[in-house]
C-alpha positions as CSV (number, residue, x, y, z in Angstrom):
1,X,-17.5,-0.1,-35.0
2,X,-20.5,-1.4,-32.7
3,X,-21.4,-4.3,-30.8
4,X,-25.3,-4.9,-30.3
5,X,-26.6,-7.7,-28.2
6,X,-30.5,-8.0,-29.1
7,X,-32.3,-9.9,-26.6
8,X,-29.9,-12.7,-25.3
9,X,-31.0,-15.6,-23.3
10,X,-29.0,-18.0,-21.5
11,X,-30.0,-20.9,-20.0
12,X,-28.1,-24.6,-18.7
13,X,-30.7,-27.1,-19.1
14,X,-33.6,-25.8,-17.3
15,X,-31.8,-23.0,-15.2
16,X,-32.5,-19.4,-16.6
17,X,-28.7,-17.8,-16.1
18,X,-29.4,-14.3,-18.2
19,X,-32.9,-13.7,-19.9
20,X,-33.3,-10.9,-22.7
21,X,-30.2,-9.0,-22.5
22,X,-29.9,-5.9,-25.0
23,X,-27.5,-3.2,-25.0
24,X,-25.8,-1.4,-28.0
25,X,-21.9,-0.6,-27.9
26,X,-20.0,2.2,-30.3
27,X,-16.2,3.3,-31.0
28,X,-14.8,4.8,-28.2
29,X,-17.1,3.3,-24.8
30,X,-15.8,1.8,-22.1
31,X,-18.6,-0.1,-19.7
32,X,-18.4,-1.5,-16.4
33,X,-20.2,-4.7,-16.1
34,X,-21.4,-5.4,-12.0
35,X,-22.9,-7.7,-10.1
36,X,-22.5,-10.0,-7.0
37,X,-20.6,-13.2,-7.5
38,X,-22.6,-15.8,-9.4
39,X,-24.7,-14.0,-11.1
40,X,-24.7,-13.8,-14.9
41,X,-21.0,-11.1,-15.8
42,X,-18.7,-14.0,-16.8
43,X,-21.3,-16.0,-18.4
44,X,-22.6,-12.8,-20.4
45,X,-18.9,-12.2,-21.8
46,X,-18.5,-16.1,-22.5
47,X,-21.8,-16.2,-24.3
48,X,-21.0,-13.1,-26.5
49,X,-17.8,-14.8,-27.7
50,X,-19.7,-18.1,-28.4
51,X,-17.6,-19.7,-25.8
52,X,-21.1,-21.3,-24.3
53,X,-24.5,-21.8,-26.3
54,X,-27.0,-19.0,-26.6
55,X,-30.9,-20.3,-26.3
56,X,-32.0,-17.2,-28.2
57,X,-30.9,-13.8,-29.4
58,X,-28.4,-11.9,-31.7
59,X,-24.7,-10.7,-31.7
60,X,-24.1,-8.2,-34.2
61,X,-21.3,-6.4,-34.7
62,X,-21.4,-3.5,-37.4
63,X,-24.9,-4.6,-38.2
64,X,-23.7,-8.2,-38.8
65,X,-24.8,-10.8,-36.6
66,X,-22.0,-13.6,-35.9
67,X,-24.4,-17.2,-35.1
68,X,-22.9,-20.2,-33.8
69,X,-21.2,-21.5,-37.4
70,X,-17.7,-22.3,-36.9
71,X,-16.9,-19.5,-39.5
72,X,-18.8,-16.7,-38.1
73,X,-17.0,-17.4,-34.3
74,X,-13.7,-17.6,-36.2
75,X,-14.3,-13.8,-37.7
76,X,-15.7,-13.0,-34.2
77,X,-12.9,-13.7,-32.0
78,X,-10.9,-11.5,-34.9
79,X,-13.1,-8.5,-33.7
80,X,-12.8,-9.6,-29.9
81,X,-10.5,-10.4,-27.4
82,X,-11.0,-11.7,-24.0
83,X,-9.0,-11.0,-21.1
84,X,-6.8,-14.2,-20.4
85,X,-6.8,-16.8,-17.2
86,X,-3.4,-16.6,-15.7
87,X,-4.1,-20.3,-15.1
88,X,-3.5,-20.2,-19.3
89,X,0.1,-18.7,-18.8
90,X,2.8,-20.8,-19.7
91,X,5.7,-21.1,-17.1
92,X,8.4,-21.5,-18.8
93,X,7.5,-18.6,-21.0
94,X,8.8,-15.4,-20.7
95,X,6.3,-12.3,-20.3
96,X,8.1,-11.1,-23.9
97,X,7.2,-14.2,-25.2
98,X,3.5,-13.9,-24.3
99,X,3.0,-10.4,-25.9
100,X,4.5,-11.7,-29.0
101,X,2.4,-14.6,-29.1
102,X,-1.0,-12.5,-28.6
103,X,0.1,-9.5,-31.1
104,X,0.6,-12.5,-34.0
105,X,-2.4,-14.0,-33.3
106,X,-4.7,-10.8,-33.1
107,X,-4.4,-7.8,-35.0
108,X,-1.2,-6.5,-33.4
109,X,2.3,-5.3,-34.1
110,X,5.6,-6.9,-33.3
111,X,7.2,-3.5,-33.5
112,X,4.4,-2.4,-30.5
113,X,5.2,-4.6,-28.0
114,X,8.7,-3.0,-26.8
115,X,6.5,0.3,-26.3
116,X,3.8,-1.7,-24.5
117,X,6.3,-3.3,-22.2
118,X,7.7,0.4,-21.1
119,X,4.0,1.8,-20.6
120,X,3.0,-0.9,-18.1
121,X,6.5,-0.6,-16.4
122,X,7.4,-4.4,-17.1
123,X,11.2,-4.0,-17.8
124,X,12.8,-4.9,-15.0
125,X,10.8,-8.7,-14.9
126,X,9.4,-8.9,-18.5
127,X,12.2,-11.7,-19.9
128,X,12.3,-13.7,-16.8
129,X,9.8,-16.9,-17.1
130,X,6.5,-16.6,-16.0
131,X,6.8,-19.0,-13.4
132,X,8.8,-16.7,-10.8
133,X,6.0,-13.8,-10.9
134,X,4.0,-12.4,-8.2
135,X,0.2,-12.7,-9.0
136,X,0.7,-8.6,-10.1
137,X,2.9,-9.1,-12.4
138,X,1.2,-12.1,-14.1
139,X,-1.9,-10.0,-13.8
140,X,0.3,-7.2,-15.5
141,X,1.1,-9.4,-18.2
142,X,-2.6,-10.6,-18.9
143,X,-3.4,-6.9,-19.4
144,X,-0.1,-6.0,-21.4
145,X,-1.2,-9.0,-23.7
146,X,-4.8,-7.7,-24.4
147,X,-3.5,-4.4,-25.2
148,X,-0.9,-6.4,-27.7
149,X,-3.8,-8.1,-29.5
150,X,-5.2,-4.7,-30.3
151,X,-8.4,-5.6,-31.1
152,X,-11.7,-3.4,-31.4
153,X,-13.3,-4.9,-28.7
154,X,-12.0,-5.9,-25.9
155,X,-13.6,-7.7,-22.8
156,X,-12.1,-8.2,-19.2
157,X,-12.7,-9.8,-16.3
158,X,-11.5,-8.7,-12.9
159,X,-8.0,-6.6,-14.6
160,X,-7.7,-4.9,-11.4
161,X,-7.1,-8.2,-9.2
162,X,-4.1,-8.8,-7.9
163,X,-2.8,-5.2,-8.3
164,X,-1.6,-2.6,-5.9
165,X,-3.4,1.0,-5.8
166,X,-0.2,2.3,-8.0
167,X,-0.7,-0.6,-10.8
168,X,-4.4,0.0,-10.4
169,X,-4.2,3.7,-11.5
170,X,-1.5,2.9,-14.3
171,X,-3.8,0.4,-15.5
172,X,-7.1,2.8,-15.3
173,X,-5.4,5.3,-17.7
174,X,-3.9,3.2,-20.1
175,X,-7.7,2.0,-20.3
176,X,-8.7,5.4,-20.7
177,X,-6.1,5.8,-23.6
178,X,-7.5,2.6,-25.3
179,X,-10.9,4.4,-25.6
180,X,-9.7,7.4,-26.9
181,X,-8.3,5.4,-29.8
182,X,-11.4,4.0,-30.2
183,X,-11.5,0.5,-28.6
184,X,-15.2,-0.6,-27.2
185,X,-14.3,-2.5,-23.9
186,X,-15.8,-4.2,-21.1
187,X,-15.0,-5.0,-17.4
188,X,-16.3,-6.8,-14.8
189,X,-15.3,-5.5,-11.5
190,X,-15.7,-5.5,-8.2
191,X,-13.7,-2.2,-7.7
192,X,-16.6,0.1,-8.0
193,X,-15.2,3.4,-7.3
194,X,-12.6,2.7,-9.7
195,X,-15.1,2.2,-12.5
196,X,-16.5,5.8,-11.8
197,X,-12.7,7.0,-12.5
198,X,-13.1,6.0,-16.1
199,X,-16.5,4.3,-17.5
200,X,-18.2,5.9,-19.5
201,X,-21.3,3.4,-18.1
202,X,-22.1,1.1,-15.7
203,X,-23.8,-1.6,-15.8
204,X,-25.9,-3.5,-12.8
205,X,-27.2,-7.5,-13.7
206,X,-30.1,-8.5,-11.2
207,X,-32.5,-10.9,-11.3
208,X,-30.5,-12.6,-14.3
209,X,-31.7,-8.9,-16.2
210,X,-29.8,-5.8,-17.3
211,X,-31.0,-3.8,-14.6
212,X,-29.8,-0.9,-14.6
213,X,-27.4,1.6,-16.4
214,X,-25.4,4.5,-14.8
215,X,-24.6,6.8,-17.2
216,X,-22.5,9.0,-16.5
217,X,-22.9,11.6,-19.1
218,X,-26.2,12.3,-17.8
219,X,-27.2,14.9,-14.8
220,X,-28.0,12.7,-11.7
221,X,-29.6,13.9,-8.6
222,X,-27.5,14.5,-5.7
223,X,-27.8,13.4,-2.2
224,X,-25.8,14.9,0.8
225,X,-23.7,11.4,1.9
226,X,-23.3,10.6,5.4
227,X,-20.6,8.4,7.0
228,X,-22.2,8.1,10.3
229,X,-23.8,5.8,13.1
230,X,-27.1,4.6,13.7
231,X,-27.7,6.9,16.6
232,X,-26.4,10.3,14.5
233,X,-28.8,9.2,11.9
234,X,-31.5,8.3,13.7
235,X,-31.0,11.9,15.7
236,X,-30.7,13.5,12.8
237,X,-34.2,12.0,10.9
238,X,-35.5,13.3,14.7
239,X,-35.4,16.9,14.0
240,X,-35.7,17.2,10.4
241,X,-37.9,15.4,8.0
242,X,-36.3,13.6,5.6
243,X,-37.1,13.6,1.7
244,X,-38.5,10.6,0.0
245,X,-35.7,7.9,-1.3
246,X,-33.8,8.7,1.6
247,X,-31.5,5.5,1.5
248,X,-29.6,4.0,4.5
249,X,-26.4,2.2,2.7
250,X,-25.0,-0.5,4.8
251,X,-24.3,0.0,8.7
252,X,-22.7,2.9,8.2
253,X,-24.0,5.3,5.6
254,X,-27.3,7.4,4.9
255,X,-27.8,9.2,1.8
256,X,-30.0,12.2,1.6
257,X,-31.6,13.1,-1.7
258,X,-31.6,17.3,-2.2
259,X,-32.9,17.9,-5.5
260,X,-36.2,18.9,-4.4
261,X,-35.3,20.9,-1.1
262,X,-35.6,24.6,-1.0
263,X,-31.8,26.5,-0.5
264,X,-33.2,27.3,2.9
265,X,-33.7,23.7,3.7
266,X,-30.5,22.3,1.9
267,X,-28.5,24.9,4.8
268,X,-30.4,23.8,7.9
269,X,-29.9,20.3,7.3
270,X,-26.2,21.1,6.6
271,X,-26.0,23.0,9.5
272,X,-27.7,20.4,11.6
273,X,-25.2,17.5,10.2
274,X,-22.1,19.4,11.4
275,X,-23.6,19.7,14.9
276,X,-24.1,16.5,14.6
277,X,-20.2,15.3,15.8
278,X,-18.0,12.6,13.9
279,X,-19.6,12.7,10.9
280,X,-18.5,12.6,7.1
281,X,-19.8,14.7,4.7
282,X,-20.3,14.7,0.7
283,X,-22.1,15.7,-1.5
284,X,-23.1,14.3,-5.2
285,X,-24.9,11.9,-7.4
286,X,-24.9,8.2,-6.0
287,X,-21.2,6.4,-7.1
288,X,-21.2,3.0,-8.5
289,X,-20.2,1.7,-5.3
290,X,-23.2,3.4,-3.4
291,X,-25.8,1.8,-5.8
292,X,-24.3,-1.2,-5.9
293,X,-25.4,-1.4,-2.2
294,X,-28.7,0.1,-2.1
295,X,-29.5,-2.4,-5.5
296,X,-28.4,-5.6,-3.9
297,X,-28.9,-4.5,-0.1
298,X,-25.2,-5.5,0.4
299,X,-23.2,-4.1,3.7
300,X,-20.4,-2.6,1.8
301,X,-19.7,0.0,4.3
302,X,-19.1,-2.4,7.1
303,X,-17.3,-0.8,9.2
304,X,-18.6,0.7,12.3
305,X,-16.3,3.8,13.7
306,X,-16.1,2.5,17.1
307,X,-20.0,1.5,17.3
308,X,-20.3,-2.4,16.3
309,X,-23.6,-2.9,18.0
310,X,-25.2,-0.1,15.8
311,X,-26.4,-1.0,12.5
312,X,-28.4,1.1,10.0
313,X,-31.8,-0.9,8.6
């Protein structure tokens, strides 16, 4: 199966939200959708289920575009399933009774949703009403419900909130065994070094445009990655001259490109870092989280070690 979006626009009234979006989906890929708050990842997902109205553009899925006719969103929302608002839970339903609900209305199994239950370690709470669980295990039970609809495409928004790091990883490998039976899925997340665990891509909205794509089956540079203060880095750009792109990250992180340095040089700047005191070293392609930073010029690592009055520029 694919999903193709050819050159989507969105707009409310006179207000551009998302303006000639295109990407092309197959069996099997699972893509991380990011962006700061606000800025086009629900709206995209809304507009690709016809929730909202699309000013121009196609959604085709197998090479069949699905308009705006009552008929076409009906086979559409057969094909796709979007990750539901725990504010649409019923409370005096019981988490069984949810799972139920969403494998009959999708293209599920009754005879799945014991199994589905056990894999997302719901047994002790599952049959109690909804209305005495924490905000994990309602966000659980939104997930367990997607994966009940078993649908080829699935989208979701923020899975991950609400869960502890133990949930987060049970939930990141049962994602991983939805892709390897074939499902196409989306999420939106603000959990960016989870999404390098298990997307297969990563997407980055700015300026209400697909703007970039991490792909993380292709060879990236590598940078040497610095956790450090402004005075280590400053010292360090002192006595050796730093490559091009060199990118300063927040208050508290510089990033060092290395493809194009010599071994020779690649060694003395090493050696120089780890004269350098307190300082954390890696080394590897920008993560999702990184870029995410350097895209938006956010202050994601904001903490200081010790050294609140010294910020990187």
């Amino acid at each position: 199966m694919t999903l193709e979006i050819k050159n989507m626009n969105i707009s409310y009234g006179d207000r551009v939200i998302l303006e000639d979006i295109s990407f092309h989906l197959s069996n099997g890929q699972l893509i991380g959708l990011v962006a700061p708050n606000g800025t086009g990842k629900t709206t995209l997902f809304n507009a690709i289920m016809r929730f909202i109205p699309v000013k121009s553009g196609q959604i085709l899925v197998d090479g069949k575009e699905y308009t705006a006719k009552d008929k076409d969103i009906l086979k559409l929302h057969q094909l796709i399933n979007f990750f539901p608002n725990q504010a649409d839970l019923h409370e005096n339903f019981s988490g069984t009774e949810h799972i139920k609900m969403y494998a009959d209305m999708w293209a599920g199994r009754r005879e799945d949703v014991q199994t589905i239950i056990k894999r997302l370690e719901m047994d002790d709470y599952v049959d109690r009403k909804v209305s005495t669980y924490s905000l994990g295990m309602r966000q659980r039970l939104c997930f367990a419900m997607v994966v009940a609809a078993d649908t080829p495409i699935m989208f979701m928004d923020e899975v991950m909130n609400g869960l502890d790091p133990e949930n987060v990883s049970l939930v990141s490998d049962i994602l991983i065994e939805l892709r390897e039976k074939g499902k196409i899925i989306m999420i939106a997340s603000h959990l960016l070094d989870n999404l390098d665990e298990y997307a297969d891509k990563v997407f980055f909205l700015k300026d209400k445009k697909l703007h970039h794509i991490i792909d993380h089956a292709d060879k990236r540079e590598d940078f040497f990655k610095l956790v450090c203060t402004q005075k280590q880095a400053i010292a360090l750009e002192q006595v050796f001259p730093m490559p091009n792109r060199t990118i300063h990250l927040g208050n508290s992180m510089l990033c060092i490109p290395i493809g194009k340095m010599t071994d020779e040089q690649q060694v003395d700047l090493y050696r120089l870092i780890r004269q350098s005191g307190d300082i954390e070293l890696s080394v590897g392609p920008l993560g999702t989280a990184q870029y995410y930073s350097h895209l938006y010029g956010l202050e994601l690592h904001s903490y200081s070690r010790g050294h609140s009055n010294e910020t990187l520029v």
